[in-house]
C-alpha positions in Angstrom: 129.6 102.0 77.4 133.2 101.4 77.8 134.7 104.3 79.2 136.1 107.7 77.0 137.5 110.6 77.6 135.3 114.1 76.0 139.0 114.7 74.0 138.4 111.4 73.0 134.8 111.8 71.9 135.4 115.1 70.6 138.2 113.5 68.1 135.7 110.8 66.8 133.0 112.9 65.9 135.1 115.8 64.8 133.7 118.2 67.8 135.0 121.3 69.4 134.8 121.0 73.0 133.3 124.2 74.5 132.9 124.8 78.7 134.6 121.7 79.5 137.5 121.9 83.0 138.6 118.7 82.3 139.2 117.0 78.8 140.0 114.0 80.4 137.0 113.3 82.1 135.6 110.6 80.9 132.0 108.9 79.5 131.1 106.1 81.5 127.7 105.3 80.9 125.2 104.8 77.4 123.9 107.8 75.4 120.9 109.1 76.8 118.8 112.0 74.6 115.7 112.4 77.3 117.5 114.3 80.2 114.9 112.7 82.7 117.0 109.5 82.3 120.5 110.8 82.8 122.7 109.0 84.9 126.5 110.5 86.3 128.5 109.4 83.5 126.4 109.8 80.3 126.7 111.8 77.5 123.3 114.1 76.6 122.5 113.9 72.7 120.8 118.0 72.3 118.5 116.7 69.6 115.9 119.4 68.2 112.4 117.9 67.8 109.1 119.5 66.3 108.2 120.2 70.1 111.2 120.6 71.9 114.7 121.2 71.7 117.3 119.5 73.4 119.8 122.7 73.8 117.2 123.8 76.4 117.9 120.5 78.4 121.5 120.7 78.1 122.1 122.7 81.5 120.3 120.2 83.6 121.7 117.1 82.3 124.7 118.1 83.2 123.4 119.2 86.7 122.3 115.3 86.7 125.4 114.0 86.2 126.2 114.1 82.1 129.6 114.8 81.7 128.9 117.1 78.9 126.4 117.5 76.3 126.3 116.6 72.1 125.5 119.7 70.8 125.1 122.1 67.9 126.1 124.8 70.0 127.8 126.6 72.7 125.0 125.8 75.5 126.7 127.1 78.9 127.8 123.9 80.3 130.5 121.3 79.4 129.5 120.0 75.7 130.9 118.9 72.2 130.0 120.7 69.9 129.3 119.7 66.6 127.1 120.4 62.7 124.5 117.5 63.4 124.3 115.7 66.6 122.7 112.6 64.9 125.4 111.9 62.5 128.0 112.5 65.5 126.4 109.7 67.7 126.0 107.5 64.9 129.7 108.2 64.2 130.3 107.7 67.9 128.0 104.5 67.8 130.4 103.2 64.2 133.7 103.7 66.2 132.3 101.8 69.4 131.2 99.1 67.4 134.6 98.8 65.4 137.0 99.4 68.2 135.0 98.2 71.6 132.7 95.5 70.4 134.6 93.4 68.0 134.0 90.1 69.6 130.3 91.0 69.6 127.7 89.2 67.7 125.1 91.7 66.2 121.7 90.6 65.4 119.3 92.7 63.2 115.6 92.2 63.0 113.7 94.3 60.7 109.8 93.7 59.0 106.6 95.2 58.5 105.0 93.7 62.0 105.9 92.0 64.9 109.7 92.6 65.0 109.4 94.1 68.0 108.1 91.3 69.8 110.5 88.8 67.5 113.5 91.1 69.4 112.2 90.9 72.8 111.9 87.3 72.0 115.5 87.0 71.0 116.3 88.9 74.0 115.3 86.7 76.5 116.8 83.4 75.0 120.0 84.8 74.2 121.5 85.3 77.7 121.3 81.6 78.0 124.4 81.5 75.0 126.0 85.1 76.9 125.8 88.4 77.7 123.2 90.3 75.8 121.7 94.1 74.6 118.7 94.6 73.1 117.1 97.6 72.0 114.7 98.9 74.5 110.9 99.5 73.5 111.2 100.3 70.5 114.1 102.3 69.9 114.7 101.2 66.2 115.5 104.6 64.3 118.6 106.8 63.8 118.3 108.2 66.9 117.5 104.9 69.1 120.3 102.8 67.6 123.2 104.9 68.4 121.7 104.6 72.2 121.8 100.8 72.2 124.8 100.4 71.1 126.4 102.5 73.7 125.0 100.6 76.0 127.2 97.6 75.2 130.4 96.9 76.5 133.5 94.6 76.1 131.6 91.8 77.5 128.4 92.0 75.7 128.1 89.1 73.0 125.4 89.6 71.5 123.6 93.0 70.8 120.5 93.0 69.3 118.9 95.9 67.3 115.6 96.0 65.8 115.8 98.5 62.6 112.9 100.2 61.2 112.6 102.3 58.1 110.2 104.9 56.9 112.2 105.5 53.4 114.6 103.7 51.3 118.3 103.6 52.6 117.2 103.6 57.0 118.0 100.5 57.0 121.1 100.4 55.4 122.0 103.6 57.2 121.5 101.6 60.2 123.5 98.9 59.1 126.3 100.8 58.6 126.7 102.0 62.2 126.4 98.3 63.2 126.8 95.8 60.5 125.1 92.6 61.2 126.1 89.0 61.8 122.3 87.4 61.3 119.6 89.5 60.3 116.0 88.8 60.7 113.4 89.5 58.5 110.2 88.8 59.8 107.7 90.1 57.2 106.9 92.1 54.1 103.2 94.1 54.8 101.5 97.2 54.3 103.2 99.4 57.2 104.1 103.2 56.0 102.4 102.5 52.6 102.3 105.9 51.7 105.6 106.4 52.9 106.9 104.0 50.5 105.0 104.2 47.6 104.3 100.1 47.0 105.0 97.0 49.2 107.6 96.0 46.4 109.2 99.2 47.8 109.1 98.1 51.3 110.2 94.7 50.3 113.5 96.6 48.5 113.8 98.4 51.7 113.8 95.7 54.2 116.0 93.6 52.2 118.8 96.0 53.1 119.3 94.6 56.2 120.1 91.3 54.0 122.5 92.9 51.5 124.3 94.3 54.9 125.6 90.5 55.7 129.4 89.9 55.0 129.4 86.6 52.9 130.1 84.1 56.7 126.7 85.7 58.1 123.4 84.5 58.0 120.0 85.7 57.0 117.2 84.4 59.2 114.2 84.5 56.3 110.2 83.8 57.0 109.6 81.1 54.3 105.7 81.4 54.3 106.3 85.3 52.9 107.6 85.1 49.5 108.6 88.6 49.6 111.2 87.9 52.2 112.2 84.6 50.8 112.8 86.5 47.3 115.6 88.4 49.8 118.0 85.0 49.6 119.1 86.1 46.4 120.5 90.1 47.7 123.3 87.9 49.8 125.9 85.3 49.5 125.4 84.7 53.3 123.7 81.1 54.8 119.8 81.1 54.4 118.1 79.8 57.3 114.3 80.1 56.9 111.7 79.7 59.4 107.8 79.0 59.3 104.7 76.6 58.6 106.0 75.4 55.5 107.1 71.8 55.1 110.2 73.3 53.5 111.1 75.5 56.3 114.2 75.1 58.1 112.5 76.2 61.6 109.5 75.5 61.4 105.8 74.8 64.0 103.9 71.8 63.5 100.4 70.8 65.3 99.5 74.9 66.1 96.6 75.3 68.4 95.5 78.3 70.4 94.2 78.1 73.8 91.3 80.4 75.6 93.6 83.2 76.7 94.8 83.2 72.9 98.1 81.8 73.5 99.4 79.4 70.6 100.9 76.0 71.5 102.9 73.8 68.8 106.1 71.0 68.1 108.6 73.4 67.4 111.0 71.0 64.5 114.3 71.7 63.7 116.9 69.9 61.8 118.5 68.5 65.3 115.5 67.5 66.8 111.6 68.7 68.3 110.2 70.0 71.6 106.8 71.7 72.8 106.3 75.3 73.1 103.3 77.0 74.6 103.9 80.3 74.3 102.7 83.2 77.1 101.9 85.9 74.6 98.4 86.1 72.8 97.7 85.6 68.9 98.9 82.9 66.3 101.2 85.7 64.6 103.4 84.9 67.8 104.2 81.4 66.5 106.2 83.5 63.3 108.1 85.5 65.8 109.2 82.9 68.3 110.1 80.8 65.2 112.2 83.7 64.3 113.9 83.6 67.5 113.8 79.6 68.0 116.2 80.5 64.5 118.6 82.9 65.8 119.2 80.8 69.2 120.0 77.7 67.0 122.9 80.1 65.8 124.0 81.2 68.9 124.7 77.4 69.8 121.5 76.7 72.1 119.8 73.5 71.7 115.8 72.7 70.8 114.7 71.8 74.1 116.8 74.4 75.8 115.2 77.2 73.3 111.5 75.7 73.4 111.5 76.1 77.5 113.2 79.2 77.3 110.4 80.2 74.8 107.5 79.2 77.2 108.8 81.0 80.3 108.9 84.4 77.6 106.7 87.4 78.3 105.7 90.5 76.9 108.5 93.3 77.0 107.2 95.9 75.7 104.2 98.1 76.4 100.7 98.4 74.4 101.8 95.3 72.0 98.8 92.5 72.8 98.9 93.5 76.3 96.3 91.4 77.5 94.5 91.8 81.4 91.7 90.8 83.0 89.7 92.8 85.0 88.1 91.5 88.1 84.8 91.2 86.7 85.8 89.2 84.4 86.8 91.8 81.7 89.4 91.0 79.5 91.4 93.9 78.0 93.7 93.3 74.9 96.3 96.4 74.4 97.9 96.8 71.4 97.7 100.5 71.1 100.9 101.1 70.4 101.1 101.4 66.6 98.5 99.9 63.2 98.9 99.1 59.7 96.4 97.1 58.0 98.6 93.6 58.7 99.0 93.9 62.1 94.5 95.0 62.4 94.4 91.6 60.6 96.5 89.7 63.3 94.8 91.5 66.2 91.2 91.1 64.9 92.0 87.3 64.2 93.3 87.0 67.5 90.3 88.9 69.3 88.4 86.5 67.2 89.9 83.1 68.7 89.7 84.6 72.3 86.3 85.0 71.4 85.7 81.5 70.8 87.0 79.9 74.0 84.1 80.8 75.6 80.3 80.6 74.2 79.2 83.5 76.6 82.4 85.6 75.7 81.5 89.0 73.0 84.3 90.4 71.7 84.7 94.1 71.1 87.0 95.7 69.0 87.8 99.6 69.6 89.8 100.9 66.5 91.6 104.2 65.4 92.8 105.2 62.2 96.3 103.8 60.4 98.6 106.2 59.5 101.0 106.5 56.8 99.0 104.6 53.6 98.5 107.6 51.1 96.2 106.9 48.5 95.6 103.5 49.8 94.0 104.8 53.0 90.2 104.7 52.5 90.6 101.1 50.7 92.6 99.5 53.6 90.4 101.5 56.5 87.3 100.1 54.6 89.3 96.5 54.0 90.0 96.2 58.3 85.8 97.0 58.8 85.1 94.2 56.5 87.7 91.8 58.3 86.0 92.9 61.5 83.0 91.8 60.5 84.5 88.6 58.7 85.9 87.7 61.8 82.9 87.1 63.4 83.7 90.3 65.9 80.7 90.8 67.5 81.0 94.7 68.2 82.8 97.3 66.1 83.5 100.6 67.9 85.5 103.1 65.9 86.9 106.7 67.3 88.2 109.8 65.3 87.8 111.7 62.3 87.4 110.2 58.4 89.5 107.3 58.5 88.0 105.5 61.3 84.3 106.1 60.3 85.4 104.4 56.9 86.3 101.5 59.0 82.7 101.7 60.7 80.6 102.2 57.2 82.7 98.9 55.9 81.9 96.8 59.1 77.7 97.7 59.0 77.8 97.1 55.2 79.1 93.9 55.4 76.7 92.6 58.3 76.6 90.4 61.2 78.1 93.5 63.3 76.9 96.1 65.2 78.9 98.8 64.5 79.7 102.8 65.7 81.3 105.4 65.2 82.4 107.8 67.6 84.3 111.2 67.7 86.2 111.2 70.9 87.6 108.6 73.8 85.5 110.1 76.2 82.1 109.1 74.4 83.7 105.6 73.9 84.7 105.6 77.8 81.4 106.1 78.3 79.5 103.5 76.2 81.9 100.9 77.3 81.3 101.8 81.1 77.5 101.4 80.5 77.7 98.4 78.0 80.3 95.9 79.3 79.3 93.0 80.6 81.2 89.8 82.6 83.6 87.8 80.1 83.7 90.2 77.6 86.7 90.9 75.9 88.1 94.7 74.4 90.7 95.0 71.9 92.2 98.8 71.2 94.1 99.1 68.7 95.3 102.7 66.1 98.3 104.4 64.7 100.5 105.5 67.5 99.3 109.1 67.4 95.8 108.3 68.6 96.7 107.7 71.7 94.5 104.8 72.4 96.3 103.8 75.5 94.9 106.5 77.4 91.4 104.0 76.8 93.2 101.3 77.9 94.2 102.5 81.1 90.8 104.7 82.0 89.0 101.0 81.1 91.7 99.5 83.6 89.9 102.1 86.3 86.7 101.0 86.2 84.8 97.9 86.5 81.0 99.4 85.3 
């Protein structure tokens, strides 16, 4: 963060400094909200959760090295004091972004899946063209945003922020903060349904990052999703689309997918073509390194430049197609992280082709329930049991209450799978431990709130 005085601070977001010797002294380092992370220089957002509240954290931040606290009260240690701490950091984040990074390129990805992997994409080929920020994880919300932009500095030129939504108007909130140069849309699915209401709601909603371009940006558009091609017509910025399609500005030619599910292909632009094999599993990888392949074109690097740097890419962040073998020849596939019925379908199909490099090789999927689809949950829980089973998935292990077991009756229904349903991890622990065998391959995936990680890692301990 470039450097600001707490009378400074205090003056953008309208505060009252309380318990602060020194108005001069000044923030040096990025917003941080978790007090664990606090390094001297930062300045603590008190943010009130369902759990916790931040004001409790205030005291030891400080001790840590904050120079004050964000706060909604007086808290007993150096802070601003403000009515909402949110809207103050995003203030904070708007004036930063205005004042401190106007030389800075800001890239926006938003979609219904994999725009966290199309980010972490982005941010590994963009240091090639300068310096870069990226969100972290997936920081992508009101709160998370304001953080990465504070990271940035002077120097950064290009900042990259992936922006989710749960309801109508996130996005553009978001946007707002941080306008965007070239946003990214990488897909219109099924993720927060019930949140939404309809996936021509979500497709209004994630088209606000495309009605947030001035008229010299550019929109970076998936051409095999009509839903977000439909978006070229919400801006007067330059349409560069990306994906299989013949018509496709970016676009992958000759796809295949080798034995540890990785995807190799000609990646074609309009300057030229170069081979990519890509070192993260599932064919729904080739969309989001297209996406990327399309913002590097913008940022000035070349096809061959962009193709290598998209071969030497790895995963970022954690629980998303994590993919390990064990030493008995156990491979485990991670993508616990979040679920909605799109993402099950590219997980599954990628279980599916690691299951077919190998004739001795059963594959195993361990699902949880998908939260957020209202009224559409039994229908897209039962939907995912019947794509297990169409997938040619040879095992079907489901864990939790209503939603998964709907997921289980689907699977046995449709046939050709054996399938269970259990209530807890530890039973699934258990008939994994006695019932996995050399070359197999386990893929966990639920709804964030499952927790399905903690599998993960207790299968990661064992080896029978």
């Amino acid at each position: 963060m470039e450097p600001m005085s707490l009378a400074a601070v205090a003056s953008v977001v309208d505060g009252l400094l309380t318990d602060v010797p020194d108005p001069d002294a000044r923030v040096t380092e990025p917003l941080v909200f978790d007090s664990r992370t606090v390094r001297p220089g930062s300045l603590f957002l008190a943010l009130s959760g369902e759990h916790t509240d931040g004001h409790a954290f205030a005291g030891a931040a400080v001790r840590a090295g904050a120079v004050a606290a964000l706060t909604r009260r007086a808290v007993g240690a150096p802070a601003i004091v403000v009515d909402d701490v949110l809207a103050a950091a995003a203030r904070l984040a708007g004036h930063l972004v205005r004042f401190c990074l106007p030389e800075t390129t800001i890239v926006a990805i938003t979609g219904s899946a994999g725009k966290t992997s199309t980010k972490d994409l982005i941010a590994q080929l963009l240091p090639a063209a300068g310096p870069t920020v990226a969100t972290e994880q997936s920081f992508n919300n009101e709160i998370g945003l304001p953080v990465t932009v504070s990271r940035a500095t002077t120097g950064t030129r290009f900042l990259v922020l992936e922006m989710g939504a749960r309801h109508l108007g996130n996005i553009r909130d978001l946007a707002a903060v941080a306008p965007p140069a070239i946003s990214v849309v990488t897909n219109v699915g099924t993720a927060h349904l019930g949140e939404f209401g309809g996936q021509d709601k979500i497709a209004q909603a994630k088209g606000e990052i495309v009605e947030a371009l001035p008229p010299h940006g550019v929109a970076v558009l998936n051409a095999d999703d009509p839903l977000v091609l439909g978006m070229r017509d919400r801006t007067s910025a330059r349409i560069v689309t990306f994906g299989t399609t013949d018509n496709a500005d970016i676009r992958a030619a000759d796809i295949t997918i080798d034995a540890q599910g990785q995807p190799r292909y000609t990646l074609i632009t309009p300057e030229g073509s170069a081979p990519v094999r890509l070192r993260l599993a599932g064919e729904p990888q080739v969309f989001n390194s297209l996406a990327a392949a399309a913002v590097a074109r913008e940022a000035g690097l070349g096809v061959d430049e962009t193709a290598k740097l998209l071969s030497d890419a790895t995963a970022q962040s954690r629980w998303r197609m994590e993919t390990t073998v064990r030493a008995d020849d156990v491979t485990i596939v991670n993508d616990a992280y979040n679920a909605n019925p799109d993402s099950m379908l590219h997980a599954l199909q990628t279980l599916a082709s690691l299951g077919c490099a190998r004739e001795d090789r059963r594959t195993i999927a361990v699902l949880g329930q998908m939260a957020e689809l209202g009224a559409d949950s039994r229908a897209a829980h039962e939907q995912v049991g019947r794509i297990a089973a169409a997938q040619g998935v040879d095992r079907l292990i489901t864990i939790g209450g209503d939603e998964a077991r709907w997921m289980q009756e689907a699977a046995t229904a449709a046939g050709g799978i054996t399938a269970v349903h259990l209530p807890d991890q530890v039973s699934a622990l258990e008939l994994l431990r006695n019932t996995l065998r050399e070359g197999d391959v386990v893929l966990l995936k639920a709804s964030r709130d499952v927790q399905l990680q903690q599998l993960a890692e207790a299968l990661h301990q064992t080896t029978g």
